[in-house]
C-alpha positions as CSV (number, residue, x, y, z in Angstrom):
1,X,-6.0,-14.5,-3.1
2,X,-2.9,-15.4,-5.0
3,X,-1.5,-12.3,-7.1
4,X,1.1,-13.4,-10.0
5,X,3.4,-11.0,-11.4
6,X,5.1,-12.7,-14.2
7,X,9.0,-13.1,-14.0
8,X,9.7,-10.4,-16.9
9,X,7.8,-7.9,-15.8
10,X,9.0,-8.6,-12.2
11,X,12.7,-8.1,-13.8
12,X,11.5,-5.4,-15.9
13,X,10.5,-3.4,-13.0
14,X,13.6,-5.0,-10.5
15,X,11.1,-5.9,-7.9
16,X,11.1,-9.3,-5.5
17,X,7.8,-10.8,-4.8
18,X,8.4,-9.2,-0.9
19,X,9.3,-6.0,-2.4
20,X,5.7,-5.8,-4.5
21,X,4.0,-6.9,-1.5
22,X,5.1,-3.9,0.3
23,X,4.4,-2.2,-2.2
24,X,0.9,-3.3,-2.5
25,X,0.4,-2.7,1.0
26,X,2.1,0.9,1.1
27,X,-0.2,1.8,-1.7
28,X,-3.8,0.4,-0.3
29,X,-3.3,2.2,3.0
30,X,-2.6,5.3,0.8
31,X,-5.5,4.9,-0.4
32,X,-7.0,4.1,2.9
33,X,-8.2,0.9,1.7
34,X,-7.0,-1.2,4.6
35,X,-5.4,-0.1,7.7
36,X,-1.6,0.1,8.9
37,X,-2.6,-2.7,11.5
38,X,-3.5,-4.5,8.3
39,X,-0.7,-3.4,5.9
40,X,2.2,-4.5,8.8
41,X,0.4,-8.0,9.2
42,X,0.0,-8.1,5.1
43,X,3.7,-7.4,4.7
44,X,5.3,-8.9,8.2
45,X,6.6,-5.3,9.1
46,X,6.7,-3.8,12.5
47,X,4.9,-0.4,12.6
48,X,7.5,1.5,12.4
49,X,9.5,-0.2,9.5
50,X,5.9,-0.5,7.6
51,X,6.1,3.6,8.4
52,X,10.1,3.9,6.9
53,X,8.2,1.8,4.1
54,X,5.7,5.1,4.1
55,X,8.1,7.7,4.0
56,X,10.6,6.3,1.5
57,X,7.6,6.5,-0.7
58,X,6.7,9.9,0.3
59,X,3.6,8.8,1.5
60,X,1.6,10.0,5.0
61,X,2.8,7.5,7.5
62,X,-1.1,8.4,9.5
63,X,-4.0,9.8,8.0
64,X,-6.5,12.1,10.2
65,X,-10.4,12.8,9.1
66,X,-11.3,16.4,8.5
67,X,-13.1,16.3,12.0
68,X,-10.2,15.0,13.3
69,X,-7.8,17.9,12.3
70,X,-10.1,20.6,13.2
71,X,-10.5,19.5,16.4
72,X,-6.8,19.5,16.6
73,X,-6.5,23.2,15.4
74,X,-9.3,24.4,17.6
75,X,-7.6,22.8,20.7
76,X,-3.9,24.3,19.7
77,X,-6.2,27.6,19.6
78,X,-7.4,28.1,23.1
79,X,-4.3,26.2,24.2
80,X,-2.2,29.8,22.5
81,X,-5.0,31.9,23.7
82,X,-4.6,30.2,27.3
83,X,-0.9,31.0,27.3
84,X,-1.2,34.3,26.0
85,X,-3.3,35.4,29.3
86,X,-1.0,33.4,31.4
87,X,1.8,35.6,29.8
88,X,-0.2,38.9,30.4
Protein backbone atom coordinates (compact mmCIF):
# COMPACT_ATOMS: atom_id res chain seq x y z
CA UNK A 1 0.00 0.00 0.00
CA UNK A 2 1.45 3.35 -0.99
CA UNK A 3 0.08 6.25 1.31
CA UNK A 4 0.66 9.92 -0.27
CA UNK A 5 0.57 12.90 1.90
CA UNK A 6 0.81 15.78 -0.38
CA UNK A 7 3.87 18.22 0.00
CA UNK A 8 1.71 21.17 1.54
CA UNK A 9 0.13 19.52 3.90
CA UNK A 10 3.32 17.55 4.74
CA UNK A 11 4.89 21.34 5.29
CA UNK A 12 1.83 22.37 6.88
CA UNK A 13 2.08 19.95 9.52
CA UNK A 14 6.40 19.97 9.36
CA UNK A 15 6.50 16.31 9.10
CA UNK A 16 9.09 14.06 6.79
CA UNK A 17 7.65 11.03 5.06
CA UNK A 18 9.90 8.88 7.98
CA UNK A 19 8.47 11.02 10.57
CA UNK A 20 4.56 10.18 9.42
CA UNK A 21 5.47 6.73 9.21
CA UNK A 22 6.36 6.61 12.78
CA UNK A 23 3.68 8.22 13.36
CA UNK A 24 1.41 5.93 11.65
CA UNK A 25 2.92 3.16 13.35
CA UNK A 26 2.96 4.72 17.01
CA UNK A 27 -0.75 5.36 16.44
CA UNK A 28 -2.00 1.71 15.07
CA UNK A 29 -0.25 -0.05 17.93
CA UNK A 30 -2.20 2.49 20.16
CA UNK A 31 -4.88 1.40 18.86
CA UNK A 32 -3.72 -2.22 19.02
CA UNK A 33 -4.17 -2.61 15.51
CA UNK A 34 -0.79 -4.21 14.77
CA UNK A 35 1.82 -5.22 17.12
CA UNK A 36 5.11 -3.54 18.35
CA UNK A 37 7.00 -6.52 16.49
CA UNK A 38 5.02 -5.09 13.57
CA UNK A 39 5.28 -1.23 14.24
CA UNK A 40 9.47 -1.61 14.73
CA UNK A 41 9.61 -3.62 11.33
CA UNK A 42 6.95 -0.98 9.71
CA UNK A 43 9.11 1.95 10.76
CA UNK A 44 12.91 0.22 10.97
CA UNK A 45 13.11 0.96 14.76
CA UNK A 46 14.66 -1.21 17.40
CA UNK A 47 12.19 -1.92 20.19
CA UNK A 48 13.36 0.22 22.32
CA UNK A 49 13.65 3.38 20.12
CA UNK A 50 10.01 2.42 18.57
CA UNK A 51 9.18 2.54 22.70
CA UNK A 52 11.08 6.40 23.09
CA UNK A 53 8.77 6.82 19.87
CA UNK A 54 5.79 5.64 22.46
CA UNK A 55 6.58 7.67 25.25
CA UNK A 56 7.37 10.99 23.55
CA UNK A 57 3.82 10.60 22.39
CA UNK A 58 2.60 9.83 25.79
CA UNK A 59 1.43 6.70 24.67
CA UNK A 60 1.64 2.99 26.67
CA UNK A 61 4.88 1.57 25.43
CA UNK A 62 2.94 -2.38 26.28
CA UNK A 63 -0.58 -2.97 26.60
CA UNK A 64 -1.83 -5.90 29.02
CA UNK A 65 -5.60 -7.61 28.71
CA UNK A 66 -7.86 -7.23 31.66
CA UNK A 67 -7.04 -11.02 32.45
CA UNK A 68 -3.66 -10.18 32.21
CA UNK A 69 -3.57 -7.42 34.87
CA UNK A 70 -5.67 -9.17 37.39
CA UNK A 71 -3.60 -11.97 37.38
CA UNK A 72 -0.85 -9.65 38.11
CA UNK A 73 -2.66 -8.01 41.13
CA UNK A 74 -3.85 -11.26 42.55
CA UNK A 75 -0.14 -12.62 42.38
CA UNK A 76 1.40 -9.25 44.05
CA UNK A 77 -1.54 -10.21 46.68
CA UNK A 78 -0.46 -13.40 48.16
CA UNK A 79 3.05 -12.47 47.33
CA UNK A 80 2.35 -9.32 50.36
CA UNK A 81 0.26 -11.71 52.22
CA UNK A 82 3.30 -14.34 52.00
CA UNK A 83 5.66 -11.68 53.34
CA UNK A 84 3.55 -10.47 55.95
CA UNK A 85 3.59 -14.08 57.67
CA UNK A 86 7.25 -14.40 57.01
CA UNK A 87 7.55 -10.98 58.93
CA UNK A 88 5.22 -12.28 61.80
Amino acid sequence: MTITIPDNLADKAKVTEREALIELACRLFDAERISKFEATSLTGLSRIEFEEQLVDRKLPRMRISEEEGLKDIAAALAHAEKLKCLSS
